[in-house]
Steps between C-alpha positions, in 0.01 A plus 500: 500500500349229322378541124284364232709251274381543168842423314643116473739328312363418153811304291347602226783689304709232402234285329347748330719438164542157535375315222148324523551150356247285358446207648447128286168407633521189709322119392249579736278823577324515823176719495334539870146398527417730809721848636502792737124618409353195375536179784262293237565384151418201280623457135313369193819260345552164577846299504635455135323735341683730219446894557621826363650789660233722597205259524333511787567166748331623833288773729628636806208573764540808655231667839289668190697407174648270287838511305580298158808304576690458136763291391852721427605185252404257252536160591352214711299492846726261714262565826515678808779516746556692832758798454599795758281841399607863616310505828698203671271210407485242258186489214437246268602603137444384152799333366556531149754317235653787288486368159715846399317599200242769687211410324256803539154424617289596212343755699809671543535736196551915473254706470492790184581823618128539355345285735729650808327827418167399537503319824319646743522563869343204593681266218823616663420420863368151341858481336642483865270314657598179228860548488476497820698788599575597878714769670870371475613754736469196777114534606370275153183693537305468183542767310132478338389570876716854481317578153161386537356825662281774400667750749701787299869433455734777434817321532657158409850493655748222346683410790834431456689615824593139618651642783592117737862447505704315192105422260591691190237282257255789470866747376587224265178511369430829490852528326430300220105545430465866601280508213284164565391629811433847391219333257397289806447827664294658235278173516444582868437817501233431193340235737414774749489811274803626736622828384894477607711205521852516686781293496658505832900363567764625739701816441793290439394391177558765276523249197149391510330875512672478134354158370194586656443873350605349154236244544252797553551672179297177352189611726408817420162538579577393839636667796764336619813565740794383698535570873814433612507484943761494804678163535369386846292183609235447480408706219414232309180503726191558335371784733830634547581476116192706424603758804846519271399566149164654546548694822158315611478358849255189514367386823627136572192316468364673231465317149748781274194492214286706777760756434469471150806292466643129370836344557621232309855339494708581153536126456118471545463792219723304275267203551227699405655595196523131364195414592341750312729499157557122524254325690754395704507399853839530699775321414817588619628737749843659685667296771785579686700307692746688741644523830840410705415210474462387124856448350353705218193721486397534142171624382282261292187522221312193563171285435242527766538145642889508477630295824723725703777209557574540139586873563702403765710245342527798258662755736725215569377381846505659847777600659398308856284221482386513849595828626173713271203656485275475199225795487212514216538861417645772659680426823285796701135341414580173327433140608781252664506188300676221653513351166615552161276297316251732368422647186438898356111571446363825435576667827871434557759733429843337677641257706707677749817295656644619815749324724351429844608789752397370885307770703370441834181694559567717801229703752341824357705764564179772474736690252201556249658460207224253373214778578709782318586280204176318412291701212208430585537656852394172742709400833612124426675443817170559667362282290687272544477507841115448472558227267711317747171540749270418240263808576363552178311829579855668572592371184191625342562817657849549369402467140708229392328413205644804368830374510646393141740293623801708344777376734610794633460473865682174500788652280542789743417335846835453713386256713434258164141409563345384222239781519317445196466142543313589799252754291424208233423281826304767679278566166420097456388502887312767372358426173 
């Protein structure tokens, strides 16, 4: 009888001690101009001129927002050049000269623990909105967007469940700033006047309940807990993450704050956090690089703009030149790049390496194992089938825009169709 796969491969456990190294920041930073929610941009430096970390050089144009694009280095504007971003494509970028001295931006400066205290609701939501902030769980939704409402919030979950196979930035972070992001969540939950926050992580990480409840002894007028949930993907889901720790089962459509929840990414939380204490925008994140086919996967702390190539060379080359696969992300919902040259922004979390494994994509079997397996309960074999007539009320009809484009059903389909390449193509036939 066929099942539902909810267990894969993770390659997790041998990487989670290995030591995070510090990268030296490279003679030039790359910050992009436009990205996944913003396809406009324009910047307000000019070739030559001398900046500071954290000033402000551009504004990405979002459908119904903007976003402050700041500079993660002091140094000089050298102009723009074309480099690959997340989604596949290339973007124009800001190059900047690193003068290494990080000059600060003389509106970067903390704030008194005074002056935290009296910020209001609406000061704090401002906060994100000019730091720019956005969900780094993948979707780089602004997070100002989440907290902007006047609906009743009960719950902020921190989600740090990271569940796609060999991404462990959110653990390393959550390892070493357990109590960073605890004060990001307290800032969150005072943005909405939430009464719990939750940290959420995978069963399997015992050592982070600890951090994390010796982070909450410094909150005490807050309630605040750790749920720890069942290894399986995709927990790391936002629905199904909330179905986990809370026991609550959202409709997929629905926004969560209708249900008098908000979900935002630990690594967004920890943001938060230095925006608010420090005026500070992000700087750095986690970056792994990883795979079969890296001659050494190492995990890295680097500056926002960092090109990847550099991390390579690091992790001392590939092992095949021309036999791999590069992903952006997680190998079940991350991007194929057929090119190295591109650099870590906000939203990155790894460069996966794989060595090239031929499959020839074979008739559908009817086996089911797609329909069983997906989570959001949608057939994509007969979707694809419509697709491949082009009949978009079938598609319409089959819900695929409820698909979240997990990977699943190509990860447990025999035949090796590339299943949910077929539900991203169905949904732009669609759109």
């Amino acid at each position: 009888m066929t099942e539902k796969t909810r267990c894969i491969p993770d390659f997790k456990e041998m990487r989670r001690d290995m030591l995070v190294e510090e990268v030296k920041d490279p003679k030039y930073i790359y910050i992009p101009i436009t990205d996944l929610r913003c396809p406009k941009g324009d910047t307000c430096v000019a070739p030559g001129d001398e900046i500071k970390m954290g000033q402000l050089i551009g504004t990405r144009h979002g459908g119904f927002f903007d976003q402050p694009i700041y500079s993660t280095v002091s140094g000089k504007v050298v102009g723009i050049e074309q480099k690959l971003h997340g989604l596949g494509s290339k973007v124009e970028c800001i190059k900047i000269e690193n003068d290494f001295k990080y000059e600060l931006h003389e509106n970067v400066k903390p704030r008194t623990e005074k002056e935290i205290k009296k910020l209001t609701k609406k000061d704090l939501v401002e906060i994100m909105e000019k730091a720019g902030l956005v969900g780094l769980g993948g979707g780089a939704f602004p997070m100002f967007i989440k907290y902007k409402t006047d609906k009743p919030v009960e719950y902020v979950l921190a989600n740090g469940v990271e569940c796609e196979p060999y991404i462990i930035s959110d653990y390393q972070l959550m390892k070493s700033h357990a109590r960073e992001i605890t004060e990001g969540l307290v800032y969150a939950m005072r943005s909405v006047d939430a009464k719990k926050g939750v940290v959420v992580f995978k069963e399997k990480y015992p050592e982070l309940a600890v951090k994390f409840n010796e982070a909450f002894k410094d909150f005490p007028d807050y309630d605040l807990e750790v749920k720890m949930i069942k290894c399986f993907y995709p927990q790391g889901w936002e629905l199904q993450t909330i179905k986990s720790a809370l026991g609550i089962k959202v409709p997929v459509g629905d926004l969560t704050v209708d249900h008098g929840i908000i979900v935002s990414n630990t690594s967004t939380l920890y943001g938060l956090y230095n925006a608010v204490t420090q005026r500070l925008p992000m700087m750095l994140r986690y970056f792994s690089v990883a795979g079969n086919g890296i001659k050494e996967e190492k995990n890295f702390y680097v500056r926002i703009g960092t090109p990847v190539k550099d991390l390579v060379e690091m992790c001392g080359g590939y092992r095949d030149e021309e036999n791999k696969v590069l992903i952006i992300g997680g190998p079940m919902m991350g991007t194929n790049l057929t090119s190295d040259d591109f650099i870590v922004s906000q939203t990155t979390t790894s460069l996966v390496v794989l060595n090239e494994e031929k499959f020839v994509e074979e008739p559908c079997v009817n086996c089911a194992s797609c329909v069983y397996s997906c989570p959001v309960n949608i057939q994509p074999v007969q979707i694809m089938r419509a697709y491949k007539q082009k009949d978009k009320d079938v598609i319409n009809s089959l819900e695929v825009n409820k698909c979240i484009e997990c990977g699943l059903c190509s990860y447990v389909c025999p035949s090796k169709i590339h299943l949910t390449e077929y539900m991203r193509l169905a949904k732009a036939l669609v759109k």
